[in-house]
C-alpha positions in Angstrom: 119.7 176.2 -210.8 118.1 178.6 -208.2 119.7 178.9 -204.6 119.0 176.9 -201.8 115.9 178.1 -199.8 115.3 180.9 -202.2 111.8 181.6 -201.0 111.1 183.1 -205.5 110.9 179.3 -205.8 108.7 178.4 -203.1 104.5 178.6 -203.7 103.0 181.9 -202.5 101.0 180.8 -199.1 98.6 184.0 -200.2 94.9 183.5 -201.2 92.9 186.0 -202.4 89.6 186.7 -200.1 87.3 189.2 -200.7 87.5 191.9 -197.5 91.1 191.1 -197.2 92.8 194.1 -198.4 95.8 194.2 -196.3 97.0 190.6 -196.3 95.8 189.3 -192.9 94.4 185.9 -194.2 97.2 183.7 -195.4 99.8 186.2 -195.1 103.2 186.0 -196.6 104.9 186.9 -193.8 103.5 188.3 -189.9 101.6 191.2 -189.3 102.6 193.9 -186.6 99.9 195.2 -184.3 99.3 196.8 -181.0 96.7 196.5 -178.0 95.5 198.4 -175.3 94.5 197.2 -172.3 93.0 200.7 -170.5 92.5 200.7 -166.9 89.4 203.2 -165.3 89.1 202.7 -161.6 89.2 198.6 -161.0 87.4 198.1 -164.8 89.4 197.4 -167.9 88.4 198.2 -171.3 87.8 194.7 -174.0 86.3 194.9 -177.2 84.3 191.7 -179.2 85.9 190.9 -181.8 84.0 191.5 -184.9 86.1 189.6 -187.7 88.4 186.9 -187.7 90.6 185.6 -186.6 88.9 185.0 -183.3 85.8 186.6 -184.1 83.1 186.7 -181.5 86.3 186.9 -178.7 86.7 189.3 -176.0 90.1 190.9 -176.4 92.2 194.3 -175.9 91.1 197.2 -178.5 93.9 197.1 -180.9 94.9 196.5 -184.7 97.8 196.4 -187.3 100.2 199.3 -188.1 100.1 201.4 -191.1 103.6 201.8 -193.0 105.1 205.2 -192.0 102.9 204.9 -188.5 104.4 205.1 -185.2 103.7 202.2 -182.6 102.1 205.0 -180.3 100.1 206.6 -183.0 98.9 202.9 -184.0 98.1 202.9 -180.4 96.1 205.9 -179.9 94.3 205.5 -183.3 93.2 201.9 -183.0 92.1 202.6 -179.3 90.0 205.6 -180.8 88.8 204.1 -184.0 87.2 201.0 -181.9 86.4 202.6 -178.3 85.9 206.3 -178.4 88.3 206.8 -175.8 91.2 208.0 -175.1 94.6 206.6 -172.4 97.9 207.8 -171.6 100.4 204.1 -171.9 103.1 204.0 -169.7 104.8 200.9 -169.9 107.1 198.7 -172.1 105.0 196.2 -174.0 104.0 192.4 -173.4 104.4 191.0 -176.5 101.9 188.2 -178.0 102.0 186.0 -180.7 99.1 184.7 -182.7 99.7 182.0 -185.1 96.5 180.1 -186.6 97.7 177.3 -189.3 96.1 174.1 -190.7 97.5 170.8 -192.3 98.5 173.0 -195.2 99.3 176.1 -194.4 99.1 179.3 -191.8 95.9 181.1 -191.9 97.5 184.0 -189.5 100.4 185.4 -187.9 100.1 187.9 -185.9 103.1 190.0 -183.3 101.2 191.9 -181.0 102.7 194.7 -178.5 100.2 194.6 -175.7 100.0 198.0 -174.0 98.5 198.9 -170.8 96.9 202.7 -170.1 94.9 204.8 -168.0 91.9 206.5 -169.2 91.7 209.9 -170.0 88.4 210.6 -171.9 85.1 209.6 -173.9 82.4 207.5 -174.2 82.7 203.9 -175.0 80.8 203.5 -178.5 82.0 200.0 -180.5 83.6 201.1 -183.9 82.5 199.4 -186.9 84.7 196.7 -187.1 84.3 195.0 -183.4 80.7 193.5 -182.4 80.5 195.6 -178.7 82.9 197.1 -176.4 82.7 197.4 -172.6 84.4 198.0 -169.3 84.6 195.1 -167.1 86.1 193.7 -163.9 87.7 191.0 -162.4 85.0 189.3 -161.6 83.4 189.6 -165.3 86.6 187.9 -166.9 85.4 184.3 -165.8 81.6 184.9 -167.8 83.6 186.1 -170.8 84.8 184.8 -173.8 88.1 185.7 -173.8 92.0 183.8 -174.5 94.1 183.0 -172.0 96.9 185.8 -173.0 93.8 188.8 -172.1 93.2 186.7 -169.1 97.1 187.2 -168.1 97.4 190.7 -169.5 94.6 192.2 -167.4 95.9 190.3 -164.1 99.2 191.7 -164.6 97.2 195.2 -165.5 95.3 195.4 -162.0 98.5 194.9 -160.3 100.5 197.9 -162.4 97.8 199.9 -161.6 97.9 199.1 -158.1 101.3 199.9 -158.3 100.8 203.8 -160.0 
């Protein structure tokens, strides 16, 4: 007789994919990851995303931590791997939650610390895994493709950086 709620007991929510190295489809348990919402004059960075979930979506450059990585290193390298650029962060987080499930199970869970930053350097160049990356403005968001959390995140972005 095992103990009540012990989760040995319970079916694995895991399916194997191919491409899905680190767990994100189906996880176990949720993924940690960061974003970065940079800031260059009244233009803010977004990247189309170029895998799922929400493929094809205009979001904040970001991605999961490593084990052993710091938050900021995830930060500078995820912004780096997918822009080419580089930002100095200086606030506490928003934190997002993603959670994509169907009748049967959850697809993805993702816990996402939102940073906002200043650019510093480089060109803008999409990495290989997100479709295009761009700056836009405020008046861009509306033709864009995007989820209601960027939508609040770059608001609350223009007016920090009003505010520096």
């Amino acid at each position: 007789m095992g103990i009540i709620g012990d989760i040995s007991q319970r079916p694995s929510n895991k399916l194997t994919t191919p491409g899905d190295e680190e767990g994100r489809f189906r996880p176990d348990f949720p993924r940690l990851g960061v974003g970065a919402l940079v800031f260059r004059n009244d233009s803010f960075l977004l990247v189309k995303r170029g895998k799922p979930p929400r493929k094809g979506v205009w979001t904040p450059p970001g991605g999961l931590i490593r084990l052993g990585e710091t938050i900021t290193s995830a930060l500078h390298r995820e912004l780096y791997e997918e822009c080419q650029v580089r930002a100095r962060f200086g606030t506490d987080p928003e934190i997002f939650q993603f959670i994509e499930k169907n009748e049967t199970c959850i697809d993805y869970h993702y816990v996402v610390l939102d940073y906002l930053g200043i650019y510093l350097d480089g060109q803008v160049c999409a990495g290989d895994d997100v479709e295009a990356a761009g700056w836009f403005t405020l008046n861009d968001l509306d033709g864009l493709d995007t989820t209601a959390e960027t939508r609040e995140l770059v608001h609350k972005g223009l007016a920090w950086q009003n505010r520096s």
